[in-house]
C-alpha positions in Angstrom: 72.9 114.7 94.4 71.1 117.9 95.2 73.2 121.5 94.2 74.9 121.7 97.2 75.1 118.5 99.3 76.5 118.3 103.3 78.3 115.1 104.6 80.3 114.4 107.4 84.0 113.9 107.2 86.1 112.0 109.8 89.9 112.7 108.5 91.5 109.9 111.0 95.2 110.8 112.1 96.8 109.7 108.9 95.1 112.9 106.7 95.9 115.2 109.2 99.8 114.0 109.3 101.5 111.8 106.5 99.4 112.0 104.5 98.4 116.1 104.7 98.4 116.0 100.9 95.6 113.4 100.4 93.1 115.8 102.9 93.5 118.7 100.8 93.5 117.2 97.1 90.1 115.9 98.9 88.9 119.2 100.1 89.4 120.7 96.7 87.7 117.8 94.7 84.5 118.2 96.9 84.7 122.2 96.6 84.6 121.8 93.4 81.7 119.4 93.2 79.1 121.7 95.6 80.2 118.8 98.5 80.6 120.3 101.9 83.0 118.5 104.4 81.7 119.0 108.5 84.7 117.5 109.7 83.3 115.5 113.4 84.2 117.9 116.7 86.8 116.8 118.7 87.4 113.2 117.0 89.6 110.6 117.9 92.4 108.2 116.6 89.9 105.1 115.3 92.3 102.7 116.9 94.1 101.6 113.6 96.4 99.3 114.0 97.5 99.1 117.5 94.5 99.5 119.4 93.2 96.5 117.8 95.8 94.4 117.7 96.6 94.7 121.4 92.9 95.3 123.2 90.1 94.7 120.7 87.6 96.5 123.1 89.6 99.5 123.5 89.8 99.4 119.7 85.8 99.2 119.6 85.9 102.1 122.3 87.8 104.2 120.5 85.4 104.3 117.0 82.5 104.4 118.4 82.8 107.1 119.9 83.1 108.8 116.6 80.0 107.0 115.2 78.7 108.9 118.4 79.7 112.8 117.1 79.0 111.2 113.2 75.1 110.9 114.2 75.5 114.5 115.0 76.2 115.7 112.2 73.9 113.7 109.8 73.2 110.8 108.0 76.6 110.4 106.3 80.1 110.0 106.9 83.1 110.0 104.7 86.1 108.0 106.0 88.8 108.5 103.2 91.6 106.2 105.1 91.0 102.4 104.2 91.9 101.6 107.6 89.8 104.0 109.5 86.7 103.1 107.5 87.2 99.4 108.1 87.2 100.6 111.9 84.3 102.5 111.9 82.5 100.0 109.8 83.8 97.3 112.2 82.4 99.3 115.1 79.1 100.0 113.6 78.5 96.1 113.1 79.4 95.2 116.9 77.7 98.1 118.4 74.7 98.6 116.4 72.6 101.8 116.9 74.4 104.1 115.1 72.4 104.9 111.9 74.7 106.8 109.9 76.1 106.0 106.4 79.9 105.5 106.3 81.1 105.9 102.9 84.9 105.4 101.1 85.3 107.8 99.4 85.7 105.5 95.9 82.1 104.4 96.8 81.2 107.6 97.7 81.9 109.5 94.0 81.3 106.4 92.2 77.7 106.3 92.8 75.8 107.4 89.7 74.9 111.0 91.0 78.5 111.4 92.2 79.8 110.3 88.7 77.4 112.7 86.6 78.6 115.6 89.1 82.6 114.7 88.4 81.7 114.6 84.7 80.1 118.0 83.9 83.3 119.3 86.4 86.3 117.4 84.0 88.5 120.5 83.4 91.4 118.8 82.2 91.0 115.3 81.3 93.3 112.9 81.7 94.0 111.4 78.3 97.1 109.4 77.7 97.2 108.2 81.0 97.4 104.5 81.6 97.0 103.5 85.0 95.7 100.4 87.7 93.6 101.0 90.6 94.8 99.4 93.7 92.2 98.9 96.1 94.2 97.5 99.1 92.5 95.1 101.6 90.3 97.4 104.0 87.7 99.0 101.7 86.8 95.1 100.5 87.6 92.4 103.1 86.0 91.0 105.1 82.6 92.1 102.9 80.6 91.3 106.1 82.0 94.6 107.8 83.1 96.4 104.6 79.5 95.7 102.8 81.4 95.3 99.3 79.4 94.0 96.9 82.4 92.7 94.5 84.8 92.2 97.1 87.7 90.8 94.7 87.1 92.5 91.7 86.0 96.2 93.4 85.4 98.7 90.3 84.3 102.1 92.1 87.8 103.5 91.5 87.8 102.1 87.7 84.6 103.8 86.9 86.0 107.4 88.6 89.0 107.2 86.3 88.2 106.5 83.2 85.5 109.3 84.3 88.3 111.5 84.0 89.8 110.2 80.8 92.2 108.0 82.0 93.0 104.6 80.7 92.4 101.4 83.2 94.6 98.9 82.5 93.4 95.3 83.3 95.5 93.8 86.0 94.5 91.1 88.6 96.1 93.0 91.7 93.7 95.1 93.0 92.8 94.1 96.1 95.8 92.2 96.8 98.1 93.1 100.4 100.5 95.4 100.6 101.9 94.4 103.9 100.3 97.2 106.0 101.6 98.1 109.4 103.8 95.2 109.0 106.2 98.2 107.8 107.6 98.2 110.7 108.3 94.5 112.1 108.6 93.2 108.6 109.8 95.6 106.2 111.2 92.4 104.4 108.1 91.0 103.8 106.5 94.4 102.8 109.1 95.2 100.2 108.6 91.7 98.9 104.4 92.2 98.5 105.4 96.0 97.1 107.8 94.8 94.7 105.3 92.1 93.1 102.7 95.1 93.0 104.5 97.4 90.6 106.1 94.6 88.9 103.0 93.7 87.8 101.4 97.3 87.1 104.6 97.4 84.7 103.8 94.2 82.6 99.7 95.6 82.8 101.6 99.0 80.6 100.5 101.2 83.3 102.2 104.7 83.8 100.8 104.6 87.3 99.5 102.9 90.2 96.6 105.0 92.0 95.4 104.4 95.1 93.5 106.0 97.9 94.5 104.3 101.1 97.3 106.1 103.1 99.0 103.0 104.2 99.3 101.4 100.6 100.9 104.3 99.3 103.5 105.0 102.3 104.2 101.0 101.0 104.7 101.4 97.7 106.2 104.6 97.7 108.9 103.6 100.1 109.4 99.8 98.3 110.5 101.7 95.0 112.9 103.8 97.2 114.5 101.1 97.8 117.0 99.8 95.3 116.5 96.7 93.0 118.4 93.7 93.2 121.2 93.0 90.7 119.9 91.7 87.9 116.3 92.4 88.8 114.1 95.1 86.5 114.2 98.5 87.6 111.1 98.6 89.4 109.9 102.7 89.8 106.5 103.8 88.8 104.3 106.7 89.7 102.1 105.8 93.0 99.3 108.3 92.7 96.3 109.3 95.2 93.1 109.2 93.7 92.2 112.5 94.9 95.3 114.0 93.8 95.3 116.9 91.8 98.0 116.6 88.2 100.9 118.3 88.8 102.1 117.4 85.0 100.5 116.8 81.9 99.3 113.1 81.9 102.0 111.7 79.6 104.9 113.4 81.7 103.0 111.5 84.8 104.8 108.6 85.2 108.3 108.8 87.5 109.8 105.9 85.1 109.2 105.2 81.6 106.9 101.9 81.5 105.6 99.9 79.1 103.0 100.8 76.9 101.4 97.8 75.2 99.1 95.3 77.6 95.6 95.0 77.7 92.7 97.3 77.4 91.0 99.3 79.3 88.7 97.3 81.5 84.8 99.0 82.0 83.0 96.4 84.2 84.7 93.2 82.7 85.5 90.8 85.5 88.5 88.2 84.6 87.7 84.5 84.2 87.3 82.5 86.9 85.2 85.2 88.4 88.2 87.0 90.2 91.7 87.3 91.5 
């Protein structure tokens, strides 16, 4: 990456409402690394979830028309939300024409350059941190819109953390579902999917669970809000965005003591079987 580098940068509704925090943490990070954000002119909702779920060319309508301004502003485009990238991505493969980059942002600072930048910037490293990355669904699957090369076993956000000193515990959850929009019709079903996520972040010895889609933390968060069965483990843990700034020192992180023995730290290592 050149000193100062210029990329566009399509918030989507979700960074620009419930989750306000995630577009500032984000903002900060890239001022700090020389990365100017031109946030698209007059952009609209991408048409995640109900546009596409109720009139798939309205849905395609409503993202390309942001691919249109993103060609404007140059070459790149950083979609942060998991569901807005898979959008735009999806709109981009239907509609060709649009030659602009569309980056996650895990992909987006995990690229070599981006990780050499992040590393001569680590201020306060995050030692004695254990934690899992959790990916979600829409910055993998399908890999024919997403373009991920290691759709089940991701590592972008594994390589960014232990970047900053954190220690990646090996779990096999990362890309698994968190239920999604299905919040709202199913919330049954959703605490079901959450509860087997932190369940098993605990038995990995994480402190944490850090993702950086919108939807997966709302999930998660509210889940663990929710109390546990009688009988059933107590089931609290830190859900982190992976743009977040530390508000404590890493060992007072965690919201609930968890474990601290499981397996090491993971590098590149894919599990047996070549996957989840």
């Amino acid at each position: 990456m050149p000193a100062m580098i210029q990329v566009g940068y399509y918030p989507g509704c979700a960074l620009h409402g419930t989750a306000a925090e995630f577009d500032g943490s984000l903002r900060a990070v890239c001022q700090a690394m020389e990365i100017t954000l031109t946030e698209l002119a007059d952009w609209n909702c991408c048409g995640a979830s109900s546009a596409h779920f109720l009139d798939e060319q309205l849905a395609l309508d409503l993202a390309e028309r942001n691919l249109r301004l993103a060609v404007q502003v140059g070459p790149e485009l950083l979609a942060p939300c998991a569901a807005c990238f898979h959008r735009l991505k999806t709109a981009q493969k239907q509609r060709p024409g649009y030659d602009v980059h569309i980056w996650h942002v895990n992909e987006f600072f995990a690229r070599p350059e981006g990780l050499a930048r992040l590393r001569r910037r680590v201020q306060r490293p995050l030692r004695g941190l254990a934690c899992v990355p959790y990916y979600g669904c829409l910055t993998q699957r399908q890999p024919k819109i997403t373009d991920a090369e290691r759709p089940e076993w991701p590592t972008s956000m594994d390589m960014l953390l232990e970047t900053l000193g954190a220690k990646v515990r090996r779990w096999s959850y990362k890309t698994d579902c968190c239920g999604g929009s299905l919040e709202v019709a199913r919330p049954d079903l959703v605490q079901h999917l959450c509860t087997r996520l932190v369940r098993a972040a605990q038995e990995a010895g994480a402190d944490c669970i850090v993702t950086a889609c919108p939807m997966c933390q709302a999930n998660l968060d509210i889940s663990q809000a929710s109390p546990s069965a009688p009988g059933e483990p107590d089931r609290r843990s830190a859900v982190r965005d992976s743009t977040a700034k530390p508000e404590a020192k890493p060992a007072e992180a965690a919201a609930w003591p968890l474990p601290t023995e499981g397996e090491e730290g993971l590098g590149q290592a894919e599990p047996a079987g070549g996957g989840v």
